[in-house]
N, C-alpha and C positions, 0 to 999 in steps of 0.2 A: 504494500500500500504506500509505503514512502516513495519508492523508485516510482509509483504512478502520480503520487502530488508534483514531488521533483519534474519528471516529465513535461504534467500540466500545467506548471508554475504555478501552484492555488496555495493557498496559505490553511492551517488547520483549521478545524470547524467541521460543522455537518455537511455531506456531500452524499449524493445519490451513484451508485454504480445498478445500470440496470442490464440483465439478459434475457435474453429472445432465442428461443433453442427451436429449430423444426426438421423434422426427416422425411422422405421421399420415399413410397413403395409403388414401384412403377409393375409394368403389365406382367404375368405370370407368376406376381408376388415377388419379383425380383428386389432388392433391396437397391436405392437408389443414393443420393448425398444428403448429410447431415448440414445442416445451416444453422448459422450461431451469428445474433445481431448485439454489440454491446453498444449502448451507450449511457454517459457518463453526464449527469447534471442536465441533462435533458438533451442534449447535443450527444447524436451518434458519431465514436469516435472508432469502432472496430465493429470489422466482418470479416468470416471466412468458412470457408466448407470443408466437409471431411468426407473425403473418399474412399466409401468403404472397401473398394478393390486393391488400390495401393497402402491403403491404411496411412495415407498421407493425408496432415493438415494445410492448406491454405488459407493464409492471414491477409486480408487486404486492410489499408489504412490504420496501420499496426499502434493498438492503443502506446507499446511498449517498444521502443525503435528495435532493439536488437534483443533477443532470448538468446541465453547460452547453453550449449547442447544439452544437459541437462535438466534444463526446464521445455526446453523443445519435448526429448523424451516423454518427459513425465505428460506434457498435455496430449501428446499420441494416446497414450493410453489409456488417460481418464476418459478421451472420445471414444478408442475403440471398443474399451471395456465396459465403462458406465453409461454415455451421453448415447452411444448408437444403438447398444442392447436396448434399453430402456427405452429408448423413441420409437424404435420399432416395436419392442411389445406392446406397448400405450396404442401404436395407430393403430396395430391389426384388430387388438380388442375393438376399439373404438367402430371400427369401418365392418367389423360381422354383428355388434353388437345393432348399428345402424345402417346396414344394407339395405333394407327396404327402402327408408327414405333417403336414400343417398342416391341409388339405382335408381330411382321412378322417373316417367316422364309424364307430365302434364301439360298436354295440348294446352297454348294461350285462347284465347275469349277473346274478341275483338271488335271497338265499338267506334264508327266513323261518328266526329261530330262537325257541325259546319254553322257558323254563327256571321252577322252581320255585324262592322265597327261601326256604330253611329257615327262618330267622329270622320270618319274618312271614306262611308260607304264602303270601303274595303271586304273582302268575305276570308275569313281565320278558319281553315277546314282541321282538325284534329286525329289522328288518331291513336286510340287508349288500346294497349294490348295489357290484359291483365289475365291473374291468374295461371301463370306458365311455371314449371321447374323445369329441368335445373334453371339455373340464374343469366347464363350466357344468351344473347337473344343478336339478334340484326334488325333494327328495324328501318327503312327507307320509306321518305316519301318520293313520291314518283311522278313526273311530270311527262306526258307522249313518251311514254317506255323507257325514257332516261330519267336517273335520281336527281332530286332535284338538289341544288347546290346555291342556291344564293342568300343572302344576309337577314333573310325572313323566319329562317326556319328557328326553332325554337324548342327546350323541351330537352329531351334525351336524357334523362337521370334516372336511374335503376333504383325503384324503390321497391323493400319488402311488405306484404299482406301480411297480415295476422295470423293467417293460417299454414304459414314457414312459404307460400307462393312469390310471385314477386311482378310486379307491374313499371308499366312504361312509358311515355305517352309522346308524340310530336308534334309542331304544329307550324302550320304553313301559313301567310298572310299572302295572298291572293291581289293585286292589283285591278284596280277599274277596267286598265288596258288589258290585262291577261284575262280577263272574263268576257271582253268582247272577244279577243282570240280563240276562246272558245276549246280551250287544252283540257286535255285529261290527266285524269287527277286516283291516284291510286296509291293505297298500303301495302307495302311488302314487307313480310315477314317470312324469317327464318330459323328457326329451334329444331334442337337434335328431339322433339317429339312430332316432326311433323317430316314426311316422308319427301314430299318437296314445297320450292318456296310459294306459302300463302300471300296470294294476290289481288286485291280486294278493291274494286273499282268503287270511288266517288260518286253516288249518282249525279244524273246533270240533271234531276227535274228542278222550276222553278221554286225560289222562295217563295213561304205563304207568306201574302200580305196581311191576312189576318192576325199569326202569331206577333207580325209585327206592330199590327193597330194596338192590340193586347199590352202591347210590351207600352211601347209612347205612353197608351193612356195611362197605366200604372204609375210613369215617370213624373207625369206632367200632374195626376193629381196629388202626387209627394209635392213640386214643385210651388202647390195654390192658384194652376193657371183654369180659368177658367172652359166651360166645355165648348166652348166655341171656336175656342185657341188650336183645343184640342184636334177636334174633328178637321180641321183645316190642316193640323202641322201631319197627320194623317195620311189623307190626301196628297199631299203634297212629297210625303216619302214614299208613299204607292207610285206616284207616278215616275220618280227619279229613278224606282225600284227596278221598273219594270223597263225603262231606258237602257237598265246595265243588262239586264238577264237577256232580252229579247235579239 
């Protein structure tokens, strides 16, 4: 502990040393590398792997500049003896204990939404893929059979269900001009429970003007405007409505 203050140049007092230990069982139960993350006062200051073939350690960003053969030795074999036997026991347990739900696949759910910006007429199409395992997913929005790629899109963070599942969502904002252009608009999804990529067309029918009268006049009687106001401002975005869609 002194050659590590020395090292760190830190002066005595309370100081945090923390480790991070994990092992690797790759296909046919083969035993794979041992991983070990240190760090020191919240700042990671060492990592390295242990090779269970060679029975060799690798230190990268070495907490300690230089070990002398003898502590080299001795850490060889705390890994090959202690840290590798015991990582491996711990996952196999863990991984036959939880096979079922480690193995399972659960088809995603998949829910297109598509909403008007008051603010800029604009149309925000969404879509929510929920309830899928495992965790790894692809999801693309898609514009005439190419993904779309421009500064609108929005979204993409992998969040867990409640019920160990885990959901998705993305979302596209739509231009006045690219709605007279008249492009198609589709979800693709791709998950190791689905045999090939799920592709799920946008429909193109019209907005209702109704849900939207609905919506205004909810806003405008929050707002104290009168129903005359109302029915007019109404009106008046049916008509603009129906300029973009047509």
């Amino acid at each position: 502990m002194n050659l590590m203050f020395t090292y760190l140049c830190i002066d005595s007092g309370v100081h945090v040393h923390q480790r991070l230990a994990g092992c690797e069982l790759l296909e046919n139960d083969k035993p794979g590398l041992v991983y070990t993350w240190d760090a020191f006062n919240g700042q990671m200051k060492e990592w390295g792997t242990f090779d269970t073939k060679t029975k060799k350690l690798q230190i990268n960003l070495s907490l300690i500049r230089a070990w002398d053969q003898h502590k080299s030795l001795y850490v060889n074999v705390l890994y090959e003896n202690i840290y590798y036997p015991i990582c491996l026991k711990i996952l196999r347990r863990n991984l036959n204990m939880k096979k079922n739900s480690i193995l399972q696949k659960v088809k995603p759910r998949v829910r297109l939404l598509k909403r008007v910006l008051a603010a800029s007429h604009e149309v925000q199409i969404t879509c929510l893929v929920t309830g899928f395992y495992p965790r790894d997913i692809n999801l693309t929005l898609v514009r005439d059979g190419q993904a779309a790629v421009d500064g609108k899109i929005t979204g993409g963070n992998l969040l867990p269900n409640g019920d160990g599942t885990y959901q998705i969502r993305k979302s596209l904002v739509i231009s006045v001009k690219e709605l007279q252009d008249r492009h198609n608009y589709s979800c693709a999804i791709n998950h190791l429970s689905l045999d090939n990529t799920l592709d799920i067309m946008f429909g193109t029918e019209k907005h209702s003007a109704r849900s939207y009268e609905a919506h205004l006049q909810h806003s405008e009687v929050l707002s104290g405007r009168n129903w005359p106001g109302i029915i007019n401002c109404v009106r008046d975005y049916q008509t603009r409505l129906q300029n973009v869609t047509e």
